[in-house]
C-alpha positions, -999 to +999 in steps of 0.1 A: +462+010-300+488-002-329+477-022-361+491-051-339+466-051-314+437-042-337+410-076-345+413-085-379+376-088-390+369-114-421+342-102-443+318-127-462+294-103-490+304-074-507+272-063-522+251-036-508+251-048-467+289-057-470+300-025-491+276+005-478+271-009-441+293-033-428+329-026-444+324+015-439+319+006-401+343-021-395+371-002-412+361+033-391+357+015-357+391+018-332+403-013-322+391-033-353+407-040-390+390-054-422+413-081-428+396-100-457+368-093-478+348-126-501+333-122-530+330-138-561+328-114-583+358-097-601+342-058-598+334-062-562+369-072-554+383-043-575+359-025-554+368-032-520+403-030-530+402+007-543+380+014-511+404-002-485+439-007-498+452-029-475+423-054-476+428-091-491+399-105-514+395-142-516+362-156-539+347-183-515+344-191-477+360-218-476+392-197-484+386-177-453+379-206-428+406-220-443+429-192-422+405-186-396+435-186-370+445-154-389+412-139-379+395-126-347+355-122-361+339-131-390+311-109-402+281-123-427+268-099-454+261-127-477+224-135-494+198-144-462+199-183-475+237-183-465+235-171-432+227-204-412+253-221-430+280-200-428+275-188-394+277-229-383+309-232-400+324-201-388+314-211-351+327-247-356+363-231-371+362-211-335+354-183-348+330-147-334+304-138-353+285-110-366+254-121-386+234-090-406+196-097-399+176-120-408+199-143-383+180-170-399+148-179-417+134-194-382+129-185-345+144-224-344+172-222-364+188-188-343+184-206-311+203-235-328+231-208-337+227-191-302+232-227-283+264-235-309+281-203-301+269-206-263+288-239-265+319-226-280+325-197-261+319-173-290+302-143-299+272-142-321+257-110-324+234-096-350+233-066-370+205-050-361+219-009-370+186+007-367+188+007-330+208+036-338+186+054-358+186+088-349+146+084-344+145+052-321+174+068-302+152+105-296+120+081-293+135+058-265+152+085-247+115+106-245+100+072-230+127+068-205+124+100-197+083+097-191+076+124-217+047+107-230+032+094-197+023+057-205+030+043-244-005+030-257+003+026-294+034+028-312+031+034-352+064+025-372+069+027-408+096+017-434+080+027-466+093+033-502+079+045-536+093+014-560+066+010-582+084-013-605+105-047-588+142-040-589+148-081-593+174-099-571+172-125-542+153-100-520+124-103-547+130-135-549+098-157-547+118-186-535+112-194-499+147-208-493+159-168-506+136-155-472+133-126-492+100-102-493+095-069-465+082-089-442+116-105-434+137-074-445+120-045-434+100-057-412+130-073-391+140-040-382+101-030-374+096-055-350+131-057-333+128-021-324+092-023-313+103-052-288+131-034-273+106-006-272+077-022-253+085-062-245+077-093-255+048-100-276+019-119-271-002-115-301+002-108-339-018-100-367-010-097-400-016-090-442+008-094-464+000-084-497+017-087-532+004-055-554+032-049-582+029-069-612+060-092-617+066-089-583+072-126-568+074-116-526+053-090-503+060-058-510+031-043-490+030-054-452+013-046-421+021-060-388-003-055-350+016-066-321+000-070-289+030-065-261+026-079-225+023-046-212-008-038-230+013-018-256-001-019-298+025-016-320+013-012-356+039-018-376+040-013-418+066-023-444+058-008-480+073-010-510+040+008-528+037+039-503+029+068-530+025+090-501+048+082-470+033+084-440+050+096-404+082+074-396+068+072-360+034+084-344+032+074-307+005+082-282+004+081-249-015+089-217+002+127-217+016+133-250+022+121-285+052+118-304+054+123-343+085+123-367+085+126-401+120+116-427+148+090-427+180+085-407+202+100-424+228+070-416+223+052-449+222+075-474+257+089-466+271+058-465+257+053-500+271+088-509+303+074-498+308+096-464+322+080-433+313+086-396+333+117-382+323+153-370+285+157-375+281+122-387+241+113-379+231+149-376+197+163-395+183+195-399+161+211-374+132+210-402+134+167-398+132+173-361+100+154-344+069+172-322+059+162-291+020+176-282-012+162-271-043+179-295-027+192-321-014+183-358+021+182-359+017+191-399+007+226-391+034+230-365+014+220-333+030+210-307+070+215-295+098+207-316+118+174-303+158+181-310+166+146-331+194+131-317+226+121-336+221+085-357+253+063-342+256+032-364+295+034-357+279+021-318+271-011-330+309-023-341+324-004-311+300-024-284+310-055-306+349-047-304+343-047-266+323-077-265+353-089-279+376-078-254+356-086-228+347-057-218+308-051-223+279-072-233+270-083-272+249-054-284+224-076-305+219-111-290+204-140-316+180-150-287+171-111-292+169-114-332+149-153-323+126-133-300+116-112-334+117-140-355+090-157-335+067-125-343+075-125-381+068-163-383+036-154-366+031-129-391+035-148-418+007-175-406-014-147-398-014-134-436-017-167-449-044-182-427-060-151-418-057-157-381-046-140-349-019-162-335-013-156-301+024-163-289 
């Protein structure tokens, strides 16, 4: 494929989604080019410059949809606020779309997107990476495969050591910033749990703020009950002194347990690119699969991790593009998971089980 024939991706953020994630993945993907990069700020520009030559920087939106027949997808890395509004405009100018999650603050307002870009013949896929995770891809593959007999519960964690609030939007006490865990991490909890196990009928949740200063939840727990009679327990921490298993799942045969991070995002924070070996851990990261025995004391059989692919996500979208296979992440997908984490929210406030 020449440079010709390659889609010239327009780039709206350049902060840490835009310059760790999204730019690293556009520029390695065959078949797509990062045309444009927007930012504001002067250091970010000189940033994206250094890191891809050839890019253009422009500071505002309206300086990309101003060329937007010079363009073949517009991706949204921008603050969560922005990404109704931008995504409206980008649809409107006839443009794809890639959204990073949240799609929106509401279940409502990503139908609304889904039905615009549904109108307009368009793309609108979100940016939901952690279906690549090297975990939920060994973890999906061993329930596909029956490995675990039938799933009863399903234990997922994101949880950090941050004992003191690093500031920004994502702290951000201010509703219209949707900031907090329960919208960031816990978007990626809940999406994978329901392309795990299904739709959810039930949801119960706390929501807690524990730092001093801090303005948003930084210690979350989610219960989903799934139609199927699955429980996914689901827990978002920002004030996890001792980090618990990334997954524990039990089933009617076996259990599954994994311990450690993707590796994904911190090379991309290191400044690596996908290529040989990219998404590969050691066998000492590598999951057990047992029934009556602690995985901490090496019970059980080691699970071979398989390789993290976040570079999966733009190629499926590059096809999508082409025609050629389906949107990876559809926003009636990321509204489906926005119903839960609305749910959630009401559920912490009012302390209530809501039932969906």
């Amino acid at each position: 494929m020449t440079a010709a024939t390659h889609l010239r991706v327009g780039l709206i953020g350049y902060g840490l989604a835009g310059s760790v994630f999204h730019a690293p993945l556009i520029a390695a993907t065959e078949g797509l080019a990062l045309d444009t990069v927007v930012t504001s700020n002067p250091e970010r520009q000189a940033q994206a410059k250094a890191e891809f030559p050839e890019v253009r920087t422009v500071a505002a939106p309206d300086e990309l949809f101003d060329r937007a027949d010079g363009l073949d997808l517009v991706v949204i890395a921008s603050p969560n606020r922005t990404h109704v509004p931008l995504a409206t405009t980008a649809l409107k100018a006839g443009l794809p779309v890639v959204v990073d999650k949240p799609v929106a603050g509401t279940a409502a307002e990503a139908r609304e997107l889904a039905a615009l870009a549904e109108e307009r013949g368009l793309l609108l896929s979100v940016f939901q990476n952690r279906r690549w995770d090297n975990d939920f891809l060994t973890l999906r593959k061993l329930l596909e495969e029956g490995e675990l007999g039938d799933a009863w519960r399903f234990e997922s964690r994101f949880e950090r050591w941050r004992p003191q609030p690093k500031g920004g939007w994502r702290e951000s006490g201010d509703p219209a910033e949707i900031g907090g865990l329960l919208y960031d991490l816990g978007s990626h909890l809940v999406d994978q749990a329901l392309v795990l196990f299904g739709p959810a009928t039930g949801v119960y949740a706390e929501s807690v703020i524990r730092r001093t200063g801090a303005e948003t939840d930084d210690d979350t727990f989610i219960a989903v009950t799934h139609a199927n009679g699955v429980r996914s327990h689901l827990y978002a921490s920002a004030t996890a002194a001792q980090l618990g298993p990334r997954f524990r799942v039990l089933g009617s045969k076996t259990g599954y347990v994994k311990y450690g991070l993707d590796p994904q995002e911190a090379a991309l924070r290191e400044g690596k690119r996908p290529g040989p070996g990219w998404g590969v851990e050691p066998e000492s990261l590598y999951g057990r699969i047992g029934a009556g025995e602690s995985p901490v004391t090496g019970g059980g059989r080691a699970v071979p991790t398989l390789p993290g692919d976040y570079p999966a996500y733009y190629a499926a979208v590059a096809e999508a593009l082409r025609g050629e296979g389906p949107n990876p992440v559809t926003a009636l997908e990321a509204a489906a998971a926005l119903d839960v984490l609305e749910a959630a929210r009401r559920s912490a406030g009012d302390k209530v089980t809501v039932t969906l």
